[in-house]
C-alpha positions as CSV (number, residue, x, y, z in Angstrom):
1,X,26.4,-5.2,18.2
2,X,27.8,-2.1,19.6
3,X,26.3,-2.8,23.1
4,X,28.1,-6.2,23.0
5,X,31.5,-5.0,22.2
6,X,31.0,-2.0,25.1
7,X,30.1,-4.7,27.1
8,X,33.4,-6.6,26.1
9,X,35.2,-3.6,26.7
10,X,33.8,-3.1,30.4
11,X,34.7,-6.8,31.3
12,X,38.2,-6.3,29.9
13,X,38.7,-2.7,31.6
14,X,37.7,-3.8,35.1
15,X,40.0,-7.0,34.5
16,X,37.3,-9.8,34.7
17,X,38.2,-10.7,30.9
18,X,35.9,-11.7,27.9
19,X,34.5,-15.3,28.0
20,X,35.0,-16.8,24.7
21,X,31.5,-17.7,24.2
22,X,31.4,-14.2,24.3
23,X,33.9,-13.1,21.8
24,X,32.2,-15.9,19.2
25,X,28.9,-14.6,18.9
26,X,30.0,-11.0,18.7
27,X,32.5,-12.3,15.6
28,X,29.8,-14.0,13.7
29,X,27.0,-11.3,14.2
30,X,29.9,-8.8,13.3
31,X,30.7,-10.5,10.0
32,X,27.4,-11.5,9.3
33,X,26.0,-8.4,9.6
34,X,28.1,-6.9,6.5
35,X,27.5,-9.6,5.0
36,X,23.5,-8.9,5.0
37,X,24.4,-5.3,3.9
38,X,26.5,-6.9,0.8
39,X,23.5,-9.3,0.6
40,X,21.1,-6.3,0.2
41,X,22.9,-4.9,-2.8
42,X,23.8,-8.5,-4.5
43,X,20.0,-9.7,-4.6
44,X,18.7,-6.7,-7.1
45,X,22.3,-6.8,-8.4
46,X,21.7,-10.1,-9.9
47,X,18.3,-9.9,-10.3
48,X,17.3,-12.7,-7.8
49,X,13.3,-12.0,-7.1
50,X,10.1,-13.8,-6.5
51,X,10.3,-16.8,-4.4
52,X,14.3,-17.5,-4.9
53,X,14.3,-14.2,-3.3
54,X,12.3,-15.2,-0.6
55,X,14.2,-18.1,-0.1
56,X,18.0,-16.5,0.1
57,X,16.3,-13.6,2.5
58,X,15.2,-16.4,4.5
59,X,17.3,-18.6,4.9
60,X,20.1,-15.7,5.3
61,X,17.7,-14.0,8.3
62,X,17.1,-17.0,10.3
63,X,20.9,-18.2,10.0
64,X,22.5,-14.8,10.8
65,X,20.5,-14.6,14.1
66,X,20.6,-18.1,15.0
67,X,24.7,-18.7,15.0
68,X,25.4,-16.2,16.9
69,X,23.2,-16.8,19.0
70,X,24.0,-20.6,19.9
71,X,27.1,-19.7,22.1
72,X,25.8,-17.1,24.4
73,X,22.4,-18.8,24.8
74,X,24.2,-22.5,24.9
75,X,27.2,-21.5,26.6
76,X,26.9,-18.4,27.9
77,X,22.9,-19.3,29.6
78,X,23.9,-22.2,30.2
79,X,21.7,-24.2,27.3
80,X,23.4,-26.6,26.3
81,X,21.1,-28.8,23.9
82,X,20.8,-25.5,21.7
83,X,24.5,-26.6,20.6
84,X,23.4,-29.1,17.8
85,X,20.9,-26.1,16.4
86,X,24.5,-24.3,15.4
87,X,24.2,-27.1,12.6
88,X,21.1,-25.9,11.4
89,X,21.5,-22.3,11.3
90,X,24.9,-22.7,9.6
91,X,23.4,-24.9,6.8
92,X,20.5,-22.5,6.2
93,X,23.7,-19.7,5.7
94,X,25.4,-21.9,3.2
95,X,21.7,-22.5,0.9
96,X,21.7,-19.0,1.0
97,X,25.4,-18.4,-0.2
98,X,25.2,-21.5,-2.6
99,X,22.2,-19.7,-4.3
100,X,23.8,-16.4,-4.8
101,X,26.9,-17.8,-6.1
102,X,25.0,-19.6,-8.4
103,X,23.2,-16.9,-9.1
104,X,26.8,-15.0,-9.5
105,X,28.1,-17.7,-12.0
106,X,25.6,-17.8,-14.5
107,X,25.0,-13.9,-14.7
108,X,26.1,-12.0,-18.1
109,X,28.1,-8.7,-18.5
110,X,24.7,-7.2,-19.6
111,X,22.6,-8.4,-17.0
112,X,24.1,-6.5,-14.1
113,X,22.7,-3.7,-14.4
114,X,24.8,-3.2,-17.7
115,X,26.2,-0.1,-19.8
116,X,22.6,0.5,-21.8
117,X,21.7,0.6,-25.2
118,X,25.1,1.4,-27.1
119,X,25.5,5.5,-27.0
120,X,24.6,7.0,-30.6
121,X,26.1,9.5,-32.4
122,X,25.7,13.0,-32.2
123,X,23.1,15.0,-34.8
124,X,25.2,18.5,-34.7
């Protein structure tokens, strides 16, 4: 990410400019990336484990590598049949969201990790 955006930097210091495709994939792995680290906390969070948690790592993995990576390969290298996998990769993000939101919407007060056992009086 960082090497991207020096990159970005170097083309716009020297004056050459930043291609678009450029700025895209640097914006989605950017945003993607916190959203991974949000991702991280929310799965234990809501207590998401066995294989739905499999499934929402997944699906979250493969999608957060593979959109950004549709316009520099298919744009920027020059691939152009790769554009159509942008459909793929984005769908395999939203199963992942969908999940956690569900996950999200049918979640108690209590099961989030909660206040504990109700405190008890002192003996003094």
């Amino acid at each position: 990410m960082m090497g991207v955006g020096m990159y970005q930097n170097y083309l716009n210091a020297t004056g050459a400019g930043t291609p678009a495709w450029l700025i895209g994939g640097h914006a989605h792995l950017g945003v993607l990336s916190i959203l991974a680290i949000v991702l991280g906390f929310a799965i234990p969070a809501f207590g998401v484990t066995g294989s739905l948690e499999q499934v929402v790592s997944w699906t979250f993995i493969l999608g957060q590598w593979g959109l950004p990576l549709v316009p520099w390969l298919a744009v920027g290298g020059g691939l152009t049949f790769l554009h159509p996998t942008a459909f793929l990769w984005g769908g395999l993000l939203m199963v992942s969201m969908l999940i956690m939101t569900w996950q999200a919407a049918v979640q108690t007060d209590t099961s989030l990790g909660g206040s504990g056992p109700e405190p008890a009086p002192a003996d003094d």
